[in-house]
C-alpha positions as CSV (number, residue, x, y, z in Angstrom):
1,X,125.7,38.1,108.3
2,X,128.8,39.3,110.3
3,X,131.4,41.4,108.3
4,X,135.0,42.6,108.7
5,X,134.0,46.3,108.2
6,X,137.5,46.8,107.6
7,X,137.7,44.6,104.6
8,X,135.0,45.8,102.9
9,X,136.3,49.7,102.6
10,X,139.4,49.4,104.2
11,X,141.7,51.8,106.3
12,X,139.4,54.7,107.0
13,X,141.6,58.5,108.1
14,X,141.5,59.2,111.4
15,X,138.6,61.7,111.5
16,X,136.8,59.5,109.9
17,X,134.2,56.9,111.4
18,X,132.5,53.6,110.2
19,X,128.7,53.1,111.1
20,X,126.1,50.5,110.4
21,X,122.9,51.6,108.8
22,X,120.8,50.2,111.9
23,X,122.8,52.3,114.0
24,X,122.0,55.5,112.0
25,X,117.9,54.4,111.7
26,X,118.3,53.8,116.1
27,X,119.4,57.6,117.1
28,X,117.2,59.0,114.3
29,X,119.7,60.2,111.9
30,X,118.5,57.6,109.3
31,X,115.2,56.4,107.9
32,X,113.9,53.5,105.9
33,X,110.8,53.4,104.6
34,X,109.7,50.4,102.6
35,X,107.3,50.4,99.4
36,X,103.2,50.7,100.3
37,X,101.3,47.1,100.0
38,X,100.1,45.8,96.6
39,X,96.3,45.7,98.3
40,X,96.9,49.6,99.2
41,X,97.7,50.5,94.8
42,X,96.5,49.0,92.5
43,X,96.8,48.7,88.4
44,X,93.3,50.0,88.1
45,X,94.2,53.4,90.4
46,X,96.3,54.5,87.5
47,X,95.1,57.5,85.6
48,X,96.4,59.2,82.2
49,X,97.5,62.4,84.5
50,X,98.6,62.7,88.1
51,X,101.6,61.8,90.3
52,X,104.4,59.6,88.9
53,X,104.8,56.7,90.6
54,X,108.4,54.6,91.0
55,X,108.9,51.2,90.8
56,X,112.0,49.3,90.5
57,X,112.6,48.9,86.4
58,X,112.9,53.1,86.8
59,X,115.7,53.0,89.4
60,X,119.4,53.0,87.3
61,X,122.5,54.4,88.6
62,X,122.9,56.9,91.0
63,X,119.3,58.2,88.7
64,X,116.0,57.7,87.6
65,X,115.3,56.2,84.3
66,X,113.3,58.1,81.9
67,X,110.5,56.4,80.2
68,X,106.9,56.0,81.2
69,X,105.6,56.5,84.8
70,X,102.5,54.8,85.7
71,X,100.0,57.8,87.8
72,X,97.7,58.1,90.0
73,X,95.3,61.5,90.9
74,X,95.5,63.9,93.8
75,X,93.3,61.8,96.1
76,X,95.4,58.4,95.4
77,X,98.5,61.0,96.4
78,X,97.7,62.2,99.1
79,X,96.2,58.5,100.8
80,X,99.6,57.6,100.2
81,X,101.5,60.9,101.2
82,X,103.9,59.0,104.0
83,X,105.5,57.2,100.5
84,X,106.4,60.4,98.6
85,X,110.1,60.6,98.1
86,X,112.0,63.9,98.7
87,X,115.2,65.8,96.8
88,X,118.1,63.4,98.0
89,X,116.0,60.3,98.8
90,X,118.0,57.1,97.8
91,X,115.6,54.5,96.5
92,X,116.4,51.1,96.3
93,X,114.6,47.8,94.6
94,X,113.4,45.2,96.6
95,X,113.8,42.9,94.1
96,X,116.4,42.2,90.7
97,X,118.9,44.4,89.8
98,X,119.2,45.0,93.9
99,X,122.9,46.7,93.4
100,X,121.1,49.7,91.6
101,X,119.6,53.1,93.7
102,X,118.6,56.1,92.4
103,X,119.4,59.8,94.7
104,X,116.1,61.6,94.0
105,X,116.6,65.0,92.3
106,X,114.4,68.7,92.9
107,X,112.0,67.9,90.5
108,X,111.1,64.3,91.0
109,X,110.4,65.4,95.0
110,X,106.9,64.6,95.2
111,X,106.5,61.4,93.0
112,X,105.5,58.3,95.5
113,X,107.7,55.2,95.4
114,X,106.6,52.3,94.3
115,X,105.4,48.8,96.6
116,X,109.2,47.0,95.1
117,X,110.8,49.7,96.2
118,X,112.9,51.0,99.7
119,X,113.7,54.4,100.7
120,X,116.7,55.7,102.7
121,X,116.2,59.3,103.7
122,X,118.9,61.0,105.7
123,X,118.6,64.2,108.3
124,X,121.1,67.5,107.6
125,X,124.1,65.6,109.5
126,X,124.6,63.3,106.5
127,X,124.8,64.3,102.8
128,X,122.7,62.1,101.2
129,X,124.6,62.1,97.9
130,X,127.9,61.0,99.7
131,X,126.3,57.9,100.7
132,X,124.8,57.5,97.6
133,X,128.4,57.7,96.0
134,X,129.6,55.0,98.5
135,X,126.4,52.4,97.5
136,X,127.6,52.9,94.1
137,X,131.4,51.6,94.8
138,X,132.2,48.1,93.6
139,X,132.7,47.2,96.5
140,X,129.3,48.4,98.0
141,X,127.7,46.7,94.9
142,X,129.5,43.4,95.6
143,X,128.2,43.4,99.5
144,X,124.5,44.3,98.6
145,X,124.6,41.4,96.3
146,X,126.2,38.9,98.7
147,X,123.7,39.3,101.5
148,X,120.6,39.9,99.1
149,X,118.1,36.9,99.4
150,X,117.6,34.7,96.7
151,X,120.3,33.5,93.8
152,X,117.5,33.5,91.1
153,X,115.6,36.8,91.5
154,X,118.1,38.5,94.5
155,X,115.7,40.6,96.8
156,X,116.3,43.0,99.4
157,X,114.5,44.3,102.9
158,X,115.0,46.9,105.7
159,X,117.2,44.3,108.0
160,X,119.7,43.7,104.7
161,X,120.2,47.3,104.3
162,X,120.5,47.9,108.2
163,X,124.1,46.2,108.2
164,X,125.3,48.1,105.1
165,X,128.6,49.7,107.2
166,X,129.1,53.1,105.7
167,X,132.4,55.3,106.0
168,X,131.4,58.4,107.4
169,X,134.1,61.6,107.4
170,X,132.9,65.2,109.0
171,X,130.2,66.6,107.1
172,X,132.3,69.3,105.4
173,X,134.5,66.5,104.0
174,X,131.3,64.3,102.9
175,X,129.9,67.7,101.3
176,X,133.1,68.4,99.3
177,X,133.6,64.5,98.0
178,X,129.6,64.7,97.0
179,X,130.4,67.8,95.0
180,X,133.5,66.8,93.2
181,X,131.9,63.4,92.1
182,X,128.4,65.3,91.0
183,X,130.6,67.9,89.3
184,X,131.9,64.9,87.1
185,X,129.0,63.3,86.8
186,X,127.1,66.8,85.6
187,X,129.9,66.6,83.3
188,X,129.5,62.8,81.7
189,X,125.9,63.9,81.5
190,X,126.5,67.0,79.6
191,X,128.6,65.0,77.1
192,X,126.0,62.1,76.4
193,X,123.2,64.7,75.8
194,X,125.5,66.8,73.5
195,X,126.6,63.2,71.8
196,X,122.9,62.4,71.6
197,X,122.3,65.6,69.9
198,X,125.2,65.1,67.5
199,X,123.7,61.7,66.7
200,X,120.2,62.9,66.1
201,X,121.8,65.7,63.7
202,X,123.9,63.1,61.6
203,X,120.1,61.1,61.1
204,X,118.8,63.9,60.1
205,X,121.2,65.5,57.4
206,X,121.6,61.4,56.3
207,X,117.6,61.4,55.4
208,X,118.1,64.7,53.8
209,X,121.4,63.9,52.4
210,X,120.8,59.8,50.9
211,X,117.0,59.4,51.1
212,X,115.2,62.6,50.5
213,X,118.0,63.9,48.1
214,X,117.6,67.5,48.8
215,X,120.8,68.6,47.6
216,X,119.5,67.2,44.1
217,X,116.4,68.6,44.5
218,X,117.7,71.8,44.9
219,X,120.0,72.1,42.4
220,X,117.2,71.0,40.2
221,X,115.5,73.9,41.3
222,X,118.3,75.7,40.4
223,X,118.7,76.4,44.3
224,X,121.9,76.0,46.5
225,X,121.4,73.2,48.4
226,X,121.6,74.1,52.0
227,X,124.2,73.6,54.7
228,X,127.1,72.4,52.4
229,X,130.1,74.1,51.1
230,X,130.3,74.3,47.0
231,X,132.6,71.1,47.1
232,X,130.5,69.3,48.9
233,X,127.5,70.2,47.1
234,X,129.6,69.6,43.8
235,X,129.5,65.7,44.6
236,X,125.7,65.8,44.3
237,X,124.1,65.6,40.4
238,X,121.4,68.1,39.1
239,X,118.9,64.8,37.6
240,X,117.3,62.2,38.8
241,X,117.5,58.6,37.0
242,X,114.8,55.7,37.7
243,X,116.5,52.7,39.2
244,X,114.6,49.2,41.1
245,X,115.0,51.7,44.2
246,X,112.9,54.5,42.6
247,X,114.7,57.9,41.2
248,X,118.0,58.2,42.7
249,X,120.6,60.7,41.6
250,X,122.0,60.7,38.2
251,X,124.9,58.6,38.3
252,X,125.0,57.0,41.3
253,X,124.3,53.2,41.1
254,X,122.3,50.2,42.6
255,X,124.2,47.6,43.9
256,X,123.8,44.1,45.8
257,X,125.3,43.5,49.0
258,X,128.3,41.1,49.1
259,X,128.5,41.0,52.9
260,X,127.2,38.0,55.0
261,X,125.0,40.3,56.8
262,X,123.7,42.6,53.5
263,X,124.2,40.1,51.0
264,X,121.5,40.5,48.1
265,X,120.4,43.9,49.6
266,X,120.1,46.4,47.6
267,X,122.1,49.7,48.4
268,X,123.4,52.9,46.9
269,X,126.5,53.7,45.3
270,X,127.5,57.5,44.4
């Protein structure tokens, strides 16, 4: 298990210091919490309301997944209340994807972590989302992966994470690098849910467009169809014709696909 600690981040500044895990967990600074026991929650304690629940398929990058959450009720939460994570938690999975950790955010402060999973919980002299930046280097990744357990299904415990060496600057400086970085990744986040909602418009005004024809419809009604200049709405007809497909727009064709992956499909051509 030993490590040049040197090779793995290389030259550190001067103010800066490099630490092992352990060390931080000794003097308090540090804390690592593993998952509660299979035998202490079970499948049959989950509930269709109640506390969320982590295990390891929700942790991504730097993030919790969305999806489903298995719960469990008050009484379940608060047996288990030494397990519930906190804003800037990092939780980690004990086994599979082992390079992957997730910073906890305001609102998932509360949930409980899951029995695959390990939490790191800093005090105020270490920003948590610093570190959490640093686990998510590729060179960080690659280390975890090395001295994981197991080549099939790659597992991790408290005495693995305890020899992660971390580069540690002053607080101020750990603070400002945290902010930058979050800053961007508020950014890339902003962009995917405005590209996601670009995405969902283009499916709908397609439907309404090429399946539902309302523009046709509309004109039939002797209506301007809706969100399209007069050019635009000039390239759709005012009748319907029957075709195999069902009434499409007067004009437009049926055709079979010629490609290898379409071919004999029928498809629409204005």
């Amino acid at each position: 298990m030993g490590e040049n600690i040197e090779a793995i981040y290389g030259p550190l500044a001067k103010n800066w210091r490099m630490v092992r895990l352990k060390d931080l967990v000794e003097n308090g600074t540090a804390e690592l919490q593993t998952g509660p026991f299979g035998t202490m929650l079970h499948a049959s304690a989950y509930q269709p309301k109640g506390t969320p629940v982590i295990a390891v398929q929700h942790i991504g990058e730097n993030s919790l997944r969305q999806g489903e959450y298995p719960l469990v009720d008050d009484d379940d939460t608060a047996r288990l209340s030494r397990y519930k994570v906190r804003e800037n938690d990092i939780l980690f999975g004990r086994k599979g994807a082992v390079d992957r950790r997730a910073l906890i955010r305001s609102h998932e402060s509360g949930w409980l972590q899951g029995s695959d999973c390990i939490r790191l919980r800093f005090n105020e002299t270490i920003d948590a989302r610093y570190i959490s930046y640093v686990l998510g280097t590729s060179a960080y990744k690659q280390w975890i992966v090395r001295h994981a357990h197991g080549a099939t299904m790659p597992s991790l415990n408290q005495e693995i994470l305890g020899l992660i060496p971390l580069p540690l600057p002053p607080l101020p400086e750990q603070k400002r690098i945290a902010h930058i970085l979050g800053t961007l990744d508020d950014k890339i986040e902003l962009n995917q849910r405005m590209n996601a909602t670009l995405e969902a418009m283009a499916r709908v005004l397609f439907k309404s467009w090429f399946v539902d024809f309302d523009p046709v419809r509309a004109k039939i009604d002797g209506r301007k169809p809706e969100g399209m200049d007069a050019e635009t709405a000039a390239l759709f007809p005012s009748e319907f014709q029957e075709s195999p497909l069902g009434p499409i727009p007067k004009g437009w064709k049926v055709q079979k696909g010629l490609s290898p992956k379409n071919r004999g499909q029928l498809y629409l051509s204005p």
